[in-house]
Backbone as CSV, one residue per row, in Angstrom:
resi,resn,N_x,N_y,N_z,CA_x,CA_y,CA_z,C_x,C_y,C_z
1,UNK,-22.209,51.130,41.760,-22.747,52.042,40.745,-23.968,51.400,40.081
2,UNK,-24.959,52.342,39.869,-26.187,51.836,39.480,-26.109,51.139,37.851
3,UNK,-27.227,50.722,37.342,-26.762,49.956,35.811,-27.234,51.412,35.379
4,UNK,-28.355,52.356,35.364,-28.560,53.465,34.282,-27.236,54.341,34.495
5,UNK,-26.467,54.440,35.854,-25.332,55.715,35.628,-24.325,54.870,34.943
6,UNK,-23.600,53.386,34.464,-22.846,53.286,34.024,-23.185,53.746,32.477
7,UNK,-24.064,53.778,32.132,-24.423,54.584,30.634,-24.654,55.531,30.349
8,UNK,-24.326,56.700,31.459,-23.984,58.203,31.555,-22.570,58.092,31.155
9,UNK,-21.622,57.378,31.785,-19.926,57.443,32.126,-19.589,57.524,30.570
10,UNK,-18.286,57.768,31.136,-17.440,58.124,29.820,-16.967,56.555,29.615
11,UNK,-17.097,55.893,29.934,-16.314,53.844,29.813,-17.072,53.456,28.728
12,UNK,-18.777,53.889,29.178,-19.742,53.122,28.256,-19.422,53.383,26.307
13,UNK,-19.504,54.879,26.583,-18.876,55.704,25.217,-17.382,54.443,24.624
14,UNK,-16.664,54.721,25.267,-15.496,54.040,25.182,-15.516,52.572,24.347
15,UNK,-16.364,51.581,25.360,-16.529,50.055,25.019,-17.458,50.548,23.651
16,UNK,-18.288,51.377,23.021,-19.036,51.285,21.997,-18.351,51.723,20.315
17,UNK,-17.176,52.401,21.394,-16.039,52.891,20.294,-15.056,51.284,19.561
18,UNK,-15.072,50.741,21.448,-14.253,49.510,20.666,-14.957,48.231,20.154
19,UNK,-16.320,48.781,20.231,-16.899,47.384,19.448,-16.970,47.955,18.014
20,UNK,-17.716,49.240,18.420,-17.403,49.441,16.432,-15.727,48.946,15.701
21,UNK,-15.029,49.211,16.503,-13.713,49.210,15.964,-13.579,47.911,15.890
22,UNK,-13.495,46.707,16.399,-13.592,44.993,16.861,-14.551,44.710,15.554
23,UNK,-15.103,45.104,15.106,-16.644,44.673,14.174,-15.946,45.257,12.879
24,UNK,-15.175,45.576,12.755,-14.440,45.683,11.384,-14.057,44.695,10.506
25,UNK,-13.708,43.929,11.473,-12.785,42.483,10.543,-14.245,41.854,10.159
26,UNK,-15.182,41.454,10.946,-16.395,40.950,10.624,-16.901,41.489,9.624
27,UNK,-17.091,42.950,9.418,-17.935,43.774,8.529,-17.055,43.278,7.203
28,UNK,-15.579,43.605,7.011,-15.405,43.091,5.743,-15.423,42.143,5.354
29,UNK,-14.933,40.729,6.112,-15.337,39.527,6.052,-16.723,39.526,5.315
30,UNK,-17.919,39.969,5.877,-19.348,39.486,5.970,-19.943,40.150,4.627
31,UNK,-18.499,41.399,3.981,-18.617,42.189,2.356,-18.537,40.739,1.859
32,UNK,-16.956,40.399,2.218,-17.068,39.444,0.699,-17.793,37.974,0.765
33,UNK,-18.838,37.790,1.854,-19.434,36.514,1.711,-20.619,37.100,0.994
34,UNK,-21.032,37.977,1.248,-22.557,38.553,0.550,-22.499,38.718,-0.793
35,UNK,-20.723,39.348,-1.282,-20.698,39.402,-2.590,-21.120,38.192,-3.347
36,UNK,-20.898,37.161,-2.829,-20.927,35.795,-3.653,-22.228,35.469,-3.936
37,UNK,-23.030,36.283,-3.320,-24.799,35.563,-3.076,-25.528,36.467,-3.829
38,UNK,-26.086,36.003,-4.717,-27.420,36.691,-5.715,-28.381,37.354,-4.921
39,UNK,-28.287,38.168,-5.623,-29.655,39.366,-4.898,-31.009,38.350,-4.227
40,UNK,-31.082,37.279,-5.213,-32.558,36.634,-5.099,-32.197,35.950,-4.152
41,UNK,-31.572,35.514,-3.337,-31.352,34.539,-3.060,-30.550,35.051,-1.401
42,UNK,-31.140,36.205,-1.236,-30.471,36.844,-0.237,-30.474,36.199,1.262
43,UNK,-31.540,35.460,1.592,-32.456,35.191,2.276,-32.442,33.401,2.227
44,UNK,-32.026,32.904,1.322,-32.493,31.845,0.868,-31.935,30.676,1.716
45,UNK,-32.593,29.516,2.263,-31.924,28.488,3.114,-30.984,27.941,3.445
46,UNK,-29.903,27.583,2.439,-28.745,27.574,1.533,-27.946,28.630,2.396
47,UNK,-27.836,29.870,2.235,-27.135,30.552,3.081,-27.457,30.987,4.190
48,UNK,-26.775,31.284,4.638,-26.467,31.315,6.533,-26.406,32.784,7.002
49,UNK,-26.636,33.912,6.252,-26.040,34.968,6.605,-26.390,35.160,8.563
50,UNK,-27.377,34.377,8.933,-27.831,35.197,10.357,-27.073,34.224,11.022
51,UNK,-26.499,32.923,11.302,-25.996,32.135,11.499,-24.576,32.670,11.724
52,UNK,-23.657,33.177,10.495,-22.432,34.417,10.677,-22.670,35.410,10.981
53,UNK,-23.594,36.086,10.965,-23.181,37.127,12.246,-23.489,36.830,13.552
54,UNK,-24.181,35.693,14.738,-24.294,35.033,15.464,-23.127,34.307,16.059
55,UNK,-22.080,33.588,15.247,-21.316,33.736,15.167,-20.193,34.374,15.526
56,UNK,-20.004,35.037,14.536,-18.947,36.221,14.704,-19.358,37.225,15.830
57,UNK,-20.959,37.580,16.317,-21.072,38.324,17.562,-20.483,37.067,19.093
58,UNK,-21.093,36.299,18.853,-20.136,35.297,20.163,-19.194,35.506,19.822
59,UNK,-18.354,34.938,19.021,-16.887,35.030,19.430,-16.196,36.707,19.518
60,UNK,-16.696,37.385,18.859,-15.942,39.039,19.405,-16.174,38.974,20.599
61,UNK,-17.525,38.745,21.100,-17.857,39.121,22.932,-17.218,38.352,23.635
62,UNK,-16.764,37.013,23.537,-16.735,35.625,24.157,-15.039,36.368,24.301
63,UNK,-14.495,36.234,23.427,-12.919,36.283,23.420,-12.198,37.299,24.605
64,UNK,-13.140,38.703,24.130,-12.671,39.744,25.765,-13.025,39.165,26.860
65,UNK,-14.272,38.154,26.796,-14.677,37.993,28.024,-13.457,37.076,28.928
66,UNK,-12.828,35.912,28.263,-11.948,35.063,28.072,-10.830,35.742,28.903
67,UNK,-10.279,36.558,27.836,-9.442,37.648,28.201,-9.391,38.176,29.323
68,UNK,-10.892,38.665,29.964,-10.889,39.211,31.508,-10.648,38.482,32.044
69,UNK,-11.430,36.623,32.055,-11.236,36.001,33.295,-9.728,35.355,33.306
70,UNK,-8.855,34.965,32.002,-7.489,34.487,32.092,-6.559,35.528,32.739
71,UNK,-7.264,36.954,33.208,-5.951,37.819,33.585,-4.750,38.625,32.340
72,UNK,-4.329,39.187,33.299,-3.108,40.246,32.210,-2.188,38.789,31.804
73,UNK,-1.938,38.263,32.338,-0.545,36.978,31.893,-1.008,36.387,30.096
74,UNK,-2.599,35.728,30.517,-2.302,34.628,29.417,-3.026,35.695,28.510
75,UNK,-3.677,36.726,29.126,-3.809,37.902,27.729,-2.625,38.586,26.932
76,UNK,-1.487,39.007,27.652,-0.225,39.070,26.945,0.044,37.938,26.046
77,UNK,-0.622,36.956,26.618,0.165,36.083,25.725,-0.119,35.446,24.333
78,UNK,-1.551,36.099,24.496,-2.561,36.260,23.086,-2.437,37.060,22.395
79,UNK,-2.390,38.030,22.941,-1.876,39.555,22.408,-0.822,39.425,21.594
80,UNK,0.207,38.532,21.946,1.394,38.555,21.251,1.320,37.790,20.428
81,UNK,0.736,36.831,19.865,0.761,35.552,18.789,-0.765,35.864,18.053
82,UNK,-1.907,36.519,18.427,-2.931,36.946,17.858,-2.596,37.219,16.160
83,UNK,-1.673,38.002,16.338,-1.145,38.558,14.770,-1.256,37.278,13.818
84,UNK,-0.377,35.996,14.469,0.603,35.376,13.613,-0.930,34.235,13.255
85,UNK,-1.702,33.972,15.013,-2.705,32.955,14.427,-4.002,33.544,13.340
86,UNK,-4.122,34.807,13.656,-4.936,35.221,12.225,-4.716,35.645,11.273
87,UNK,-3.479,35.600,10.941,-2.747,35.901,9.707,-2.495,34.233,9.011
88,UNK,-2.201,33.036,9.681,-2.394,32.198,9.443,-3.607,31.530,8.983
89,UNK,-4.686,31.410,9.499,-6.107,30.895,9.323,-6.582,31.807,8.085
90,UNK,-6.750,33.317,8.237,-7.296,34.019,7.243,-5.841,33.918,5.776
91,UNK,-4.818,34.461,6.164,-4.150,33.926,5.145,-4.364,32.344,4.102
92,UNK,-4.383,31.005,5.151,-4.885,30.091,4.471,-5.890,30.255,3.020
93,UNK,-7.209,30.260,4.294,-8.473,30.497,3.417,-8.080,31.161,2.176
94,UNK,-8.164,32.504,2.570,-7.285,33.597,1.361,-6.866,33.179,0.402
95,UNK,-6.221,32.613,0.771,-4.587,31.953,-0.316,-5.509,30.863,-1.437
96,UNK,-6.143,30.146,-0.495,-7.068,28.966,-1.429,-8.129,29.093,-1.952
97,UNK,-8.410,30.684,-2.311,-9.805,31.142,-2.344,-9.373,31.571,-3.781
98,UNK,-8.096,32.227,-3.443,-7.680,33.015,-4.987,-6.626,31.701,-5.605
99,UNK,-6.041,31.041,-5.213,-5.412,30.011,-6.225,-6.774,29.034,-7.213
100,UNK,-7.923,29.027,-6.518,-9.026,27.875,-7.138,-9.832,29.007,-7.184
101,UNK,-10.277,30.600,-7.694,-10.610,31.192,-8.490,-9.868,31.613,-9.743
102,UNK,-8.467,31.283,-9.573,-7.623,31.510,-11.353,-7.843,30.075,-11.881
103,UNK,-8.378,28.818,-11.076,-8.829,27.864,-12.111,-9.779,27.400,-12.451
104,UNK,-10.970,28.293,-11.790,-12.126,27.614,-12.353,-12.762,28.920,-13.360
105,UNK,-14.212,28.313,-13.540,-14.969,29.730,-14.771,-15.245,30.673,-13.426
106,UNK,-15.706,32.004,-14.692,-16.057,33.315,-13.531,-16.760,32.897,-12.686
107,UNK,-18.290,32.173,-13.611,-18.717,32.530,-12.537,-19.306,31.370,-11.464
108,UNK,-18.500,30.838,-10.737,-18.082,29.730,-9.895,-18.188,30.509,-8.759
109,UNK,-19.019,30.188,-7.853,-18.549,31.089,-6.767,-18.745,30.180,-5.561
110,UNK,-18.424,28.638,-5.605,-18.158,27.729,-4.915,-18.184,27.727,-2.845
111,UNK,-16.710,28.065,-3.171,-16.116,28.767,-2.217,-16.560,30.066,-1.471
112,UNK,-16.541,30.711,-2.271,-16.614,32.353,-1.631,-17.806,32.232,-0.854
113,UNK,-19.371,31.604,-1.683,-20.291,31.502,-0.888,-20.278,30.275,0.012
114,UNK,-19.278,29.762,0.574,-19.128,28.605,1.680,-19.902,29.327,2.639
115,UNK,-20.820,28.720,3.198,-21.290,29.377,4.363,-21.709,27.637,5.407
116,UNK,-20.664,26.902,5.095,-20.683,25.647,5.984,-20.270,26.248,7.719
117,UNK,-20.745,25.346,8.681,-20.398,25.665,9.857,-19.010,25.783,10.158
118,UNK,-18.391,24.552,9.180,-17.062,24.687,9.623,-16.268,25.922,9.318
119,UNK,-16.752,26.634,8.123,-15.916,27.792,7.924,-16.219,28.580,8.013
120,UNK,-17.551,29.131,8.668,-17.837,29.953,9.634,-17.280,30.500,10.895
121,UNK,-16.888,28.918,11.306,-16.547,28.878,13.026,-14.906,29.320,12.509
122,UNK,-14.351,28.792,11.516,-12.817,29.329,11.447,-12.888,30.725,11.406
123,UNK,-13.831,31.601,10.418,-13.821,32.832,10.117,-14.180,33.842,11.246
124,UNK,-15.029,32.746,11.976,-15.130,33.864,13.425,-13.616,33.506,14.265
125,UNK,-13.600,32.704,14.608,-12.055,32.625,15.081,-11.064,33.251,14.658
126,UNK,-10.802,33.263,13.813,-9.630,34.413,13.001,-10.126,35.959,12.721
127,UNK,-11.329,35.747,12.473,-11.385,38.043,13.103,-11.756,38.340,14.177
128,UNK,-11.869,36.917,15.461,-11.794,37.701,16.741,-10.520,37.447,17.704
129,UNK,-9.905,36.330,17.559,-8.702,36.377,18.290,-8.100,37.874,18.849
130,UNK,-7.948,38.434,18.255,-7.201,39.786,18.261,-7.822,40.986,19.599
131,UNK,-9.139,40.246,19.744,-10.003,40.939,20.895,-9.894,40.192,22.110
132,UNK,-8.723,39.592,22.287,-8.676,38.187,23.728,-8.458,39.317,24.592
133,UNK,-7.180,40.375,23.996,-6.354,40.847,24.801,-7.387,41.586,25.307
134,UNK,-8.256,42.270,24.645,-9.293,43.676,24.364,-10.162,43.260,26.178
135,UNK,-10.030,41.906,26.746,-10.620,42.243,27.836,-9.897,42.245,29.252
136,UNK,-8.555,42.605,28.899,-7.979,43.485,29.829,-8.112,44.433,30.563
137,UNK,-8.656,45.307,29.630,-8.954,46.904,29.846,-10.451,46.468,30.602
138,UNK,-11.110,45.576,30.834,-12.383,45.233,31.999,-11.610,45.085,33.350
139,UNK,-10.743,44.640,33.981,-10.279,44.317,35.140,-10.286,45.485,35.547
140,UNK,-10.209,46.594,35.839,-10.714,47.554,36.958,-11.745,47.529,37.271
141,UNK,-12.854,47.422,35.760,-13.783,47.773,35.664,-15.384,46.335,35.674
142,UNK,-14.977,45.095,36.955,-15.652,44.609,36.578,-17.018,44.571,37.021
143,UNK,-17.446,45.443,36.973,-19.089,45.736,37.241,-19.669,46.105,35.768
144,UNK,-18.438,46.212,35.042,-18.902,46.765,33.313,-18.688,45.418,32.386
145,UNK,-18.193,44.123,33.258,-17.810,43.436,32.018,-18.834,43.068,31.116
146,UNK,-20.106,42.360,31.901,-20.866,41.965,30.821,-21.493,42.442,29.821
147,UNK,-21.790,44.249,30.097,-22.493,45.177,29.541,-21.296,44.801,28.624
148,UNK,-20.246,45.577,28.765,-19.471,45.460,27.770,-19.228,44.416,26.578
149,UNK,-18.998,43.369,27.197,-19.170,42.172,25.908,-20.089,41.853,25.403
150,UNK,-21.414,42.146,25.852,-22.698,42.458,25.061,-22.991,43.020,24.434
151,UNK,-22.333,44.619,24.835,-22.019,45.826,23.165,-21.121,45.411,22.320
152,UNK,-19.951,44.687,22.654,-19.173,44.094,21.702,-19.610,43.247,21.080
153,UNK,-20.722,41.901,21.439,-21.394,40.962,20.784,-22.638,41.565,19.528
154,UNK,-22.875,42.449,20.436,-23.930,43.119,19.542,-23.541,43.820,18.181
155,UNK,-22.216,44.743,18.665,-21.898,45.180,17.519,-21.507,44.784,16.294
156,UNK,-20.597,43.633,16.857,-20.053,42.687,15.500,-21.279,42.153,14.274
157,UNK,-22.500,41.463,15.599,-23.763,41.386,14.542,-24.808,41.897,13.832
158,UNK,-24.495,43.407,14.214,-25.048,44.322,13.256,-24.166,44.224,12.520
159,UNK,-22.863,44.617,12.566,-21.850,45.240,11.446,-22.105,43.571,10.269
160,UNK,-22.391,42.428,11.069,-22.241,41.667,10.211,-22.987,41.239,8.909
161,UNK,-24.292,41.579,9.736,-25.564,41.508,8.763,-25.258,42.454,8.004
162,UNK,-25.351,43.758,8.308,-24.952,44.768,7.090,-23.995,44.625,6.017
163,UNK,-22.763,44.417,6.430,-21.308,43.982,5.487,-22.346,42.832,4.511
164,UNK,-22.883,41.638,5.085,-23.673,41.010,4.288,-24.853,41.795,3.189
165,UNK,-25.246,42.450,3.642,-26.719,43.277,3.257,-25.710,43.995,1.479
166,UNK,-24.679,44.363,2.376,-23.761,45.665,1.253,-23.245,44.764,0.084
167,UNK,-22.667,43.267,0.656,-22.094,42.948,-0.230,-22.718,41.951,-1.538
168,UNK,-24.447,41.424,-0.507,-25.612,40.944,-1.882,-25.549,42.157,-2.613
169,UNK,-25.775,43.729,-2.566,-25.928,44.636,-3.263,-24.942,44.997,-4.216
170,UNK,-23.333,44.964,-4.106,-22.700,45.181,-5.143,-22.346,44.069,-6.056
171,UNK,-22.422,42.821,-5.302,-22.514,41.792,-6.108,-23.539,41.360,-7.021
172,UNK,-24.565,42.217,-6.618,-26.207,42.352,-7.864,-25.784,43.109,-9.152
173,UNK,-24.778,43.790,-8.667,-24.538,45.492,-9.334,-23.541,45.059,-10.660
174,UNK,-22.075,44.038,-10.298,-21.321,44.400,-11.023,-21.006,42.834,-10.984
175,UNK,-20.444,42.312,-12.123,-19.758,40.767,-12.634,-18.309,41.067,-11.959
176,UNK,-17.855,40.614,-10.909,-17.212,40.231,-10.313,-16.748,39.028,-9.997
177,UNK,-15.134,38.609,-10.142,-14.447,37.320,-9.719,-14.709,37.224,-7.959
178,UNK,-15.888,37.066,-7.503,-16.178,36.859,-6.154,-15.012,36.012,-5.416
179,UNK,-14.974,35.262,-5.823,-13.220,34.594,-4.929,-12.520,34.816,-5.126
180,UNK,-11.781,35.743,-5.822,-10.864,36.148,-5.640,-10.934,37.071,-4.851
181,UNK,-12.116,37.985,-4.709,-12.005,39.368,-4.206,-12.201,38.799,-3.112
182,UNK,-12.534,37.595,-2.599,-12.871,37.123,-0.843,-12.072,36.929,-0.861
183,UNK,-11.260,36.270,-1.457,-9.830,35.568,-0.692,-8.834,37.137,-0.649
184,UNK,-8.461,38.040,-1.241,-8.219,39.387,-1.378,-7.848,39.895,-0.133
185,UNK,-9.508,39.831,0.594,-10.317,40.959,1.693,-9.480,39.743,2.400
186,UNK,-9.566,38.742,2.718,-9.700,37.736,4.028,-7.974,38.505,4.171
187,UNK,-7.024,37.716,3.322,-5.611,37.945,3.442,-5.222,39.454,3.783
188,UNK,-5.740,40.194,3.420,-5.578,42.057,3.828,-6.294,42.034,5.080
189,UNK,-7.076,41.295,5.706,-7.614,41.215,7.603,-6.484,40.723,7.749
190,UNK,-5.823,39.799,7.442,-5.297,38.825,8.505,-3.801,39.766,8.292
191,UNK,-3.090,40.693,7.239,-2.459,41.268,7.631,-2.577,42.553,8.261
192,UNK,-3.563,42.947,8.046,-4.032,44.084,9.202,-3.997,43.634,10.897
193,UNK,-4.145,42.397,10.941,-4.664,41.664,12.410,-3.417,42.005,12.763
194,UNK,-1.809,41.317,11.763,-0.816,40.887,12.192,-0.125,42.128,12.450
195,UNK,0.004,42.970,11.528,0.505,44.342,11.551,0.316,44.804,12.786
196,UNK,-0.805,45.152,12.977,-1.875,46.079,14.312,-0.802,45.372,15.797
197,UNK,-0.596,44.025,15.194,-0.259,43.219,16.740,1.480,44.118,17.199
198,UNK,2.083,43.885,15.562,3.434,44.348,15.894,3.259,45.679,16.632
199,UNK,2.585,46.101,15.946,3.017,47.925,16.365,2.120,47.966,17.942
200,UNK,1.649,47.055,18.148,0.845,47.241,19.746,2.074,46.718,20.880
């Protein structure tokens, strides 16, 4: 099949449905890191915003890709513990985001604006795990894989920059406990991740 007719097919539609859908955990994630960051300062060296969504677009794409080449076996087997390891990692963070925002002043926003590599690379790890399994559904189809994890890579880093873009803007807007409300969002992904896993 030619590369312009696979973007007639009904698959292509499909994979663009599940990257928007995959680019969720990123998009809110990428709310509450922006919240933490001053309007002025949107841009500023100090933060990383293009760095996380770079990021977070490799690992959404990387993980299905993973997924295709390990086969149905060790994708079941991600599939099934996905829940528990990003409910763990994002729970963590979470947990330590809002215990050391009830003890410091408001407006401390330490943490929330962490935009170190290291907790970047955790934060992409924990809202993409959940997409290992997601490249299952390529094994019929592998003349579509790479397109595919390329719309999935892509999508996450739009959704990411934006979630960033949205969340300098309400954080300009309103005096907000920024870590708490990150640690909040992170722990409500990671039980959404875990939830989503049971009922799958």
């Amino acid at each position: 099949m030619r590369l312009w007719r696979l973007f007639l097919t009904m698959d292509i539609l499909s994979i663009i449905l599940i990257s928007i859908g995959l680019a969720m955990d990123c998009f809110a994630v990428s709310i509450s890191k922006g919240i933490a960051v001053d309007v002025h300062e949107v841009f500023a060296k100090r933060q990383k915003p293009w760095l996380m969504a770079v990021l977070f677009g490799l690992f959404q794409g990387g993980m299905p890709l993973i997924g295709y080449f390990a086969g149905t076996v060790f994708a079941f087997f991600f599939k099934r513990f996905a829940g528990w390891i990003a409910l763990a990692l994002l729970g963590y963070i979470g947990g330590k985001m809002i215990v050391e925002s009830l003890s410091k002043k408001e407006d401390d926003t330490s943490k929330a604006s962490d935009f170190s590599v290291k907790t970047l690379l955790v934060l992409a790890v924990a809202t993409s795990i959940d997409a290992l399994a997601t490249g299952v559904i390529f094994i019929p189809y592998a003349k579509m894989v790479w397109i595919g994890v390329s719309i999935i890579a892509l999508g996450s880093f739009l959704f990411s920059i934006a979630g960033y873009l949205i969340g300098v803007f309400v954080g300009s807007k309103f005096r907000l406990n920024v870590e708490l409300i990150g640690g909040v969002i992170l722990i409500g992904i990671g039980l959404k991740i875990f939830i989503e896993g049971l009922c799958s």
